[in-house]
C-alpha positions in Angstrom: -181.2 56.4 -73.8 -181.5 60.2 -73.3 -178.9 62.5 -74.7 -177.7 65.5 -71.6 -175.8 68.3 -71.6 -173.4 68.3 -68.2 -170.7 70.7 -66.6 -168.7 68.9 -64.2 -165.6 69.2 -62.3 -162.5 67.0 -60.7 -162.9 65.6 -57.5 -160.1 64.2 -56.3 -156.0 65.2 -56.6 -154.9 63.7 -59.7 -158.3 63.7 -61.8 -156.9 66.6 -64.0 -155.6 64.1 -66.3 -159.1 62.6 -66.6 -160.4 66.2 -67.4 -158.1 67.0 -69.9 -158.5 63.7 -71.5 -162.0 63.8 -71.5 -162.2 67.4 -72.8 -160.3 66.1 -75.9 -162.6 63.5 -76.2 -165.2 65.4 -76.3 -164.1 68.6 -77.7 -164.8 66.8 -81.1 -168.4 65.9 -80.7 -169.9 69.4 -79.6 -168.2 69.3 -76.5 -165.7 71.2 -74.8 -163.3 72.5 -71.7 -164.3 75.7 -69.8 -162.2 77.7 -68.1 -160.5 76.9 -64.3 -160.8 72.7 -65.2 -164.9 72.7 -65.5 -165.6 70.2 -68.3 -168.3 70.8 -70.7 -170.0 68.0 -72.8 -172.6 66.0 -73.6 -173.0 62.1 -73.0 -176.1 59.4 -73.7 -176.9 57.7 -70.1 -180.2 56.0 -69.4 -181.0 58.7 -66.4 -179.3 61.4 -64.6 -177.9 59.1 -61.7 -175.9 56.6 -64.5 -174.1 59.7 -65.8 -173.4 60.6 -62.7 -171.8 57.7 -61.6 -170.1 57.5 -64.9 -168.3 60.9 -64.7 -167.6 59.7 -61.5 -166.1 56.6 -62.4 -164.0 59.1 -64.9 -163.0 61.2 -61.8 -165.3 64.2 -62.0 -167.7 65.7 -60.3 -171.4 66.8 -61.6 -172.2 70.2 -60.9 -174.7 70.3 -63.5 -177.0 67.7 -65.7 -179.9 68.1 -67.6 -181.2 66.7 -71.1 -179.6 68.6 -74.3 -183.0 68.6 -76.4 -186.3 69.9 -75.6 -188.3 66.6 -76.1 -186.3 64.8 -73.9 -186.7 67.4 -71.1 -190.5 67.0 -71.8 -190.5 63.5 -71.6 -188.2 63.2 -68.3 -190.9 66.0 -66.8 -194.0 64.0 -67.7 -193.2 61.0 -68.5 -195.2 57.7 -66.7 -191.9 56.5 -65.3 -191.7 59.4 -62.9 -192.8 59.4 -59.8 -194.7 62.9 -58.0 -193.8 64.2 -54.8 -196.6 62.8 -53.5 -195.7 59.5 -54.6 -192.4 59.8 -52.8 -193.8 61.0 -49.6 -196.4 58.4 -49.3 -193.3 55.2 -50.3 -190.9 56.4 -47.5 -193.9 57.4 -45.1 -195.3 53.8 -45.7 -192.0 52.1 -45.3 -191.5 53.9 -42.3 -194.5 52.9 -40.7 -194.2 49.2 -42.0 -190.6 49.0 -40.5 -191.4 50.6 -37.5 -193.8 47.7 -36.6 -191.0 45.5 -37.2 -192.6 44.3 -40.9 -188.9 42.9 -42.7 -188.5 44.7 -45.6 -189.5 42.5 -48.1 -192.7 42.0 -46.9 -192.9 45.7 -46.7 -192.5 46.1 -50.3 -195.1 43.6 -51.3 -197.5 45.2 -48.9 -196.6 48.9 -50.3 -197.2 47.1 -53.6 -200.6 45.9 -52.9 -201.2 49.1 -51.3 -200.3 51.5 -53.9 -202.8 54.3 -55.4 -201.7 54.2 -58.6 -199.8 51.6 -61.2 -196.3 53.8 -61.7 -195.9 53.2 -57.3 -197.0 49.5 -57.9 -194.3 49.2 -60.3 -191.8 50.9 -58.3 -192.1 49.5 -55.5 -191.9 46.4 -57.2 -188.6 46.8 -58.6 -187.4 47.9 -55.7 -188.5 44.8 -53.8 -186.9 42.3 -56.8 -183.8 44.7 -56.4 -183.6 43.4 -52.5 -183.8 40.2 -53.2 -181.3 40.1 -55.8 -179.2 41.3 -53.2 -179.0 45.2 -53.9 -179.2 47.5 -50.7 -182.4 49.7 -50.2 -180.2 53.0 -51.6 -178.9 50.7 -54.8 -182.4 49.8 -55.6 -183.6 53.5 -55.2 -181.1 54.7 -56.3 -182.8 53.7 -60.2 -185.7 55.0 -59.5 -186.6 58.3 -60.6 -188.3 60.2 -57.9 -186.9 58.1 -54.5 -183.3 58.8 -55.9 -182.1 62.3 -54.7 -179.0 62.2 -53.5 -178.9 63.0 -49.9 -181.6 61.2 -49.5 -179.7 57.5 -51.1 -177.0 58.8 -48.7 -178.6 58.5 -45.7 -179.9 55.4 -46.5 -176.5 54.1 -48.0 -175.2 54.9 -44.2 -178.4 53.3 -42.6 -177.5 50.4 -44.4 -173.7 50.3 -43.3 -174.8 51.2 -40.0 -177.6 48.8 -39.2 -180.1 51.6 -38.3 -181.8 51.4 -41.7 -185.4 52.2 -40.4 -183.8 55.0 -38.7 -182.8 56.2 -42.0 -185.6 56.0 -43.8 -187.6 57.7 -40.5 -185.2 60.7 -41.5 -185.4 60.5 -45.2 -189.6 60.3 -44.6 -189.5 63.1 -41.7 -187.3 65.0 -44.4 -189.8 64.9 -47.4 -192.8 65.9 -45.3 -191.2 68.8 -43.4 -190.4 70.1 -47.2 -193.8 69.0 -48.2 -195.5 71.2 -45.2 -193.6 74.1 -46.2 -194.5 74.5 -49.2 -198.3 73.7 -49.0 -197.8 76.9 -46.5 -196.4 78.8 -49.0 -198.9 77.6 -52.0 -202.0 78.0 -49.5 -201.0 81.5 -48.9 -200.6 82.3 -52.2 -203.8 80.7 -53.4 -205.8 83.6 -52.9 -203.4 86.5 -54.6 -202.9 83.8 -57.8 -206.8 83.3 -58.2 -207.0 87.3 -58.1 -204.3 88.2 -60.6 -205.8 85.5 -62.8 -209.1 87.2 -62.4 -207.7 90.3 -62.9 -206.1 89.2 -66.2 -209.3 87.4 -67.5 -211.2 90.8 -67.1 -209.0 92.5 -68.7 -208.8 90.1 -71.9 -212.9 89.9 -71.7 -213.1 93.3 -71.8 -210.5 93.8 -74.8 -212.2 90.8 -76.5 -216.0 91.5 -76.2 -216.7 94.9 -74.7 -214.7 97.4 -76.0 -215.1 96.3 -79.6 -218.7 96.9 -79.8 -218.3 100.2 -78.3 -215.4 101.0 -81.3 -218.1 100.3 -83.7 -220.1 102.4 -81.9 -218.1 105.0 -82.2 -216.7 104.8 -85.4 -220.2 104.7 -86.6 -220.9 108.1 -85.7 -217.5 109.7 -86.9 -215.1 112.0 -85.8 -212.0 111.7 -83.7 -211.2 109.7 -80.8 -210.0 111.6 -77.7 -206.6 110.4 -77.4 -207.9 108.5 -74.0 -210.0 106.2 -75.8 -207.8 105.7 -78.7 -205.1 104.6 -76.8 -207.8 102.1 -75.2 -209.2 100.8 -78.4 -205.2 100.1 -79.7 -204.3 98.4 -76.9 -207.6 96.0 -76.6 -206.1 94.7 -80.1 -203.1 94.0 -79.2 -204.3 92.5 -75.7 -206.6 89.9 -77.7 -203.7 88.4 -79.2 -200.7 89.2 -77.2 -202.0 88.1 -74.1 -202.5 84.2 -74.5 -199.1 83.5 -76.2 -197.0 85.4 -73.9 -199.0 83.4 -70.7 -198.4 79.8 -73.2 -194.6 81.2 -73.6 -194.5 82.0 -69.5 -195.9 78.6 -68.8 -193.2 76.7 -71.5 -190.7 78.9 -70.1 -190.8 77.8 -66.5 -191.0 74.3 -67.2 -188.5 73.9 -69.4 -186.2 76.3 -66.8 -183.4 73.4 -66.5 -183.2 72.8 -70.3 -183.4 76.4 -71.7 -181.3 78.4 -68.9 -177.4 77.9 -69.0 -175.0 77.7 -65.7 -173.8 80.9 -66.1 -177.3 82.9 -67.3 -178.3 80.8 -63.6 -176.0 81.8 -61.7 -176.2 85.7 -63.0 -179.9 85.4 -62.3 -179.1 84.2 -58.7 -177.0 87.1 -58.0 -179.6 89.4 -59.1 -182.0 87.7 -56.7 -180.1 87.4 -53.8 -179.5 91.6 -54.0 -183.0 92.2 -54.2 -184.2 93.9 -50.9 -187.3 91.1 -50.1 -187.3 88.5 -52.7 -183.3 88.2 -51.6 -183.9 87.2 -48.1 -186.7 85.3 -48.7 -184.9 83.3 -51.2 -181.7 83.4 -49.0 -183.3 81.8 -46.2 -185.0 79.0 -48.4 -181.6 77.9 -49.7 -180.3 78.3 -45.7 -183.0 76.4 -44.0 -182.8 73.6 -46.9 -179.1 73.6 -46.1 -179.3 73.6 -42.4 -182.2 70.5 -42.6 -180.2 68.8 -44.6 -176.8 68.8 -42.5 -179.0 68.0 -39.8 -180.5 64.9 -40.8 -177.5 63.7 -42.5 -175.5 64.1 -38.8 -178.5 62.8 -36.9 -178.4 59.7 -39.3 -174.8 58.6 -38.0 -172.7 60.7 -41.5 -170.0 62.7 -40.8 -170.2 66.8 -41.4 -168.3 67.0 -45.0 -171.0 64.8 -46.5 -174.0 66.9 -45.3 -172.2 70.0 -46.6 -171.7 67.8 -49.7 -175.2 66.7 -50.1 -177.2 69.9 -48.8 -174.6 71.9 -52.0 -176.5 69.9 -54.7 -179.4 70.4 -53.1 -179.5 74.5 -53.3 -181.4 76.0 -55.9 -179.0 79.2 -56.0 -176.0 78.0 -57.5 -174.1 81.4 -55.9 -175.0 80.0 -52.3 -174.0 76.3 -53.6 -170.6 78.0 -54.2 -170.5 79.6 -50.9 -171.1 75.9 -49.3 -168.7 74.3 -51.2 -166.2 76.8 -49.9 -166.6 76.4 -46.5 -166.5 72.5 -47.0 -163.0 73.2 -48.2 -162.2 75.4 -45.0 -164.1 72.3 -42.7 -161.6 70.2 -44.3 -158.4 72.2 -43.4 -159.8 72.4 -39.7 -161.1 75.9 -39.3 -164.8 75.9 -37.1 -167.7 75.9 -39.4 -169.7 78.5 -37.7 -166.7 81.4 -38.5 -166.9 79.6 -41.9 -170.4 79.8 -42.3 -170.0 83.6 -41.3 -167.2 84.4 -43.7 -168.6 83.1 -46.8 -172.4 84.5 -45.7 -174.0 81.2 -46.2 -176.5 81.5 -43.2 -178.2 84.6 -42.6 -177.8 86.3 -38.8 -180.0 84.7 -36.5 -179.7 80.9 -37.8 -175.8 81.6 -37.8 -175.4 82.6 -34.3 -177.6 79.1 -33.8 -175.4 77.3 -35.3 -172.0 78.9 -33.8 -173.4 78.2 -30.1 -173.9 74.3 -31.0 -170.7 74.2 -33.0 -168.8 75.2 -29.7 -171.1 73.1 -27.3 -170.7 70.1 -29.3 -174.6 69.8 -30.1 -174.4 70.8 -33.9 -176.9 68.5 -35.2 -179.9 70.5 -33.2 -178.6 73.5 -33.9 -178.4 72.8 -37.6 -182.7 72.0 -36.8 -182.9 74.9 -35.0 -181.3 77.1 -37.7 -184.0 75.1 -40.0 -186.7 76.2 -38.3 -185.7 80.1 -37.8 -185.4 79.9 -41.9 -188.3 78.8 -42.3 -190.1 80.6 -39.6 -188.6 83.8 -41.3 -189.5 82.8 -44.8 -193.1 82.4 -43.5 -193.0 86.1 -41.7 -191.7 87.7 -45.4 -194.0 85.9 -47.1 -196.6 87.1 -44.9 -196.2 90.7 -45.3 -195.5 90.0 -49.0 -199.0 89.0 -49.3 -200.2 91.9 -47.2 -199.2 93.9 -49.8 -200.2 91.5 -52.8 -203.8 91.2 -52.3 -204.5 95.2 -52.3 -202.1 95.6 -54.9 -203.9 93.3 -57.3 -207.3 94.3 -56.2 -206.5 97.9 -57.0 -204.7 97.3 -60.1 -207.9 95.3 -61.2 -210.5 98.7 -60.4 -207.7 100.9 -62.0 -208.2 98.8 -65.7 -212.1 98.3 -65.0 -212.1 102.5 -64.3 -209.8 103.5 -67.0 -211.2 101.5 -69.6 -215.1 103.0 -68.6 -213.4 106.5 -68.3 -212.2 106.5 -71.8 -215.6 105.0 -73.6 -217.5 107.4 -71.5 -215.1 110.2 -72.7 -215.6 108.9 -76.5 -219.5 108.2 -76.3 -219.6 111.9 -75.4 -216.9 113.6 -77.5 -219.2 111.5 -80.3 -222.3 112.7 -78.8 -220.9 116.5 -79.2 -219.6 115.4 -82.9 -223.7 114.6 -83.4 -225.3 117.3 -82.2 -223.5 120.0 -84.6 
C-alpha cells in the first residue's frame, strides 16, 4: 500500500455533503478542506487508479494524486512493476496487429506473452489474459496495470467494449501512443545535438576549474605579487566551480524527477502561468497542451464516445493545469448548449489557426477531423518553434563555450605576465 497526497473536487449535484463529510474526516489526520469545495487529504490505496475510483465511489473528483513521501514516489518511478513507454507501445501495437488478423483475444495474450522482450511485459500481459478469462473486460484488466492504464486510453476501450468495435479501439488507443511516441523522438532527436554541446560545454568548464587553472595558481602564487583582478576573479571562481557544479546538476536531476512529489497545485499552476506568458516557450508549450487536446477529442469521437467525455479525458491529460481549467470550462458551456468552437475561442484553449479548424468542422458536422486536423497544425507549429529555437541554441552554446575557453586563457596570460613584470624588478 502506498500512502498519496490528493486534491479533489465534487462531481455530481449533491456530492457537497460527501465533501464536507470527508473534509471532517480527514481534517484530523493531516488532512484538510481548501477553499471553493476542493478537498485536501491524504489516503493509503494500492495505486493511483484505486483511489481514484474510491473518491469516486465517495462522489469526488481527482484533480490531483501523487505519493505523499519521497520513497514512494521513487519507487512508483522505478519500480519493476512499471511498465516504459516502450512497453506500452509495443502491448497495444501487438494487440492490434494480432486482432486485426482476427487472432481472439485470448490467444492474443498468450502469444504477446510468449512474445514479450522482457519479464515485467510477460507478466503483464499475463494478468491481463487471466483477468479476461475471469470475466473482466480488456479496460478492467488494464485498468490495474500500471502503464496500459491512462485514462482516456481505458475509455476508449471501456466504449469498444460496449460497442463491439473493440479492435477498433485498441487500433486508436495504439495509433494514439505512436503518434505521441513520434513526436517526441522529433523533439529529442532535434535536441540531441544542443544537449551533447552544453554538456560538453559544462565538462570543459569543470576540467578546466579542476585540473588546469590550479596548476597555473600555483604557478603564480609561486612567484608573488598580486593577481590582476581578471585572473583573481578566475582563480575564485574555479573553486567554487569544482564543488558547486556536481551537486547543483545531482539536485537538477532529483529535482525534475521527483517534479509530481515535491511541487504543490498551486506552485504548478503559478509556474504554468509564467510559462504560458513567455513570448516562445509560451506558444510552444501552448500548442503541446492544444494538439494533445485536439488528438485526444479526436480519437475519443472517432471511437463511437460522445464530445463531453473527450473534453473530460483530454483535461486530465494536459500538463498545464491553467489550460486544464480552461477545458473544463468550456465542457461546462458544451453542456448548457453553446457551440464549442465560440467556446474554445472564449476561454483561449486552442491557439488561432487550429481554432478556426475546429470552428469550420463544428458547423459542418465533421468535428472529429477537424479535431485531427487541429492536431496536426499543433504539432506542425510546435515543430517550426522548435526549429528556430535550435537555430539559435546551437550558436548560442558554441559561443558561450569559446567565450569561457577565451576568458579563462585571457586572464592566466594576463597573470603569467603581470608575474613576469613582478620578476624582472
Amino acid at each position: 500500500m502506498t500512502q498519496f497526497a490528493y486534491t479533489a473536487v465534487p462531481f455530481a449535484p449533491g456530492s457537497a455533503s460527501a465533501v464536507d463529510a470527508h473534509a471532517a474526516k480527514t481534517s484530523g489526520s493531516g488532512g484538510g478542506s481548501g477553499g471553493g469545495g476542493v478537498v485536501a487529504g491524504r489516503e493509503e490505496a494500492p495505486d493511483e487508479q484505486s483511489l481514484r475510483d474510491l473518491l469516486r465511489e465517495r462522489g469526488l473528483l481527482a484533480i490531483e494524486i501523487r505519493p505523499a513521501h519521497i520513497g514512494d514516489a521513487l519507487r512508483r518511478s522505478f519500480g519493476p512493476a512499471r511498465l516504459g513507454k516502450g512497453d506500452t507501445i509495443w502491448f497495444y501495437s501487438t494487440l492490434r496487429t494480432l486482432l486485426e488478423s482476427q487472432v481472439p483475444i485470448e490467444s492474443a495474450l498468450s502469444t504477446m506473452h510468449d512474445l514479450a522482450r522482457n519479464p515485467r511485459l510477460a507478466g503483464a500481459c499475463s494478468r491481463v489474459r487471466n483477468a479476461l478469462r475471469s470475466g473482466a473486460s480488456l479496460a478492467d484488466a488494464a485498468s490495474h496495470e500500471r502503464g496500459l492504464s491512462e485514462r482516456q486510453h481505458i475509455a476508449l476501450l471501456r466504449m469498444g467494449h460496449e460497442s463491439g468495435k473493440l479492435a477498433h479501439a485498441v487500433d486508436l488507443v495504439a495509433s494514439s501512443l505512436e503518434r505521441r511516441q513520434k513526436l517526441a523522438q522529433t523533439v529529442m532527436g532535434r535536441l540531441a545535438y544542443p544537449i551533447i554541446l552544453m554538456i560538453a560545454a559544462l565538462g570543459v568548464v569543470w576540467v578546466l576549474a579542476t585540473f588546469v587553472i590550479p596548476k597555473f595558481a600555483e604557478t603564480l602564487t609561486t612567484l608573488g605579487g598580486e593577481l590582476p583582478l581578471p585572473t583573481a576573479l578566475t582563480l575564485s571562481a574555479s573553486r567554487y566551480i569544482v564543488w558547486a557544479l556536481p551537486p547543483i546538476l545531482i539536485l537538477a536531476i532529483v529535482a525534475w524527477l521527483m517534479r509530481r512529489t515535491l511541487i504543490s497545485p498551486s506552485l504548478k499552476r503559478t509556474f504554468a502561468e509564467y510559462i504560458l506568458r513567455l513570448p516562445v516557450v509560451g506558444g510552444l508549450a501552448w500548442h503541446r497542451d492544444a494538439g494533445i487536446a485536439c488528438d485526444l477529442i479526436a480519437t475519443m469521437l472517432e471511437g463511437g464516445g460522445d464530445l463531453l467525455t473527450g473534453i473530460a479525458q483530454a483535461r486530465d491529460s494536459l500538463s498545464s493545469p491553467v489550460l486544464a481549467e480552461r477545458l473544463e470550462s468550456v465542457r461546462a458551456d458544451v453542456r448548457e448548449g453553446i457551440d464549442l468552437g465560440e467556446s474554445l475561442e472564449t476561454h483561449r484553449v486552442l491557439p488561432p489557426m487550429p481554432l478556426v479548424m475546429v470552428r469550420i468542422g463544428s458547423r459542418t458536422g465533421e468535428l472529429p477531423g477537424a479535431m485531427r486536423r487541429a492536431s496536426v497544425a499543433c504539432a506542425e507549429a510546435q515543430q517550426r518553434t522548435t526549429d528556430r529555437l535550435l537555430v539559435l541554441m546551437e550558436p548560442a552554446i558554441i559561443l558561450f563555450l569559446a567565450g569561457i575557453v577565451s576568458w579563462v586563457a585571457y586572464a592566466l596570460i594576463v597573470g603569467m605576465l603581470a608575474m613576469n613584470d613582478v620578476g624582472t624588478m
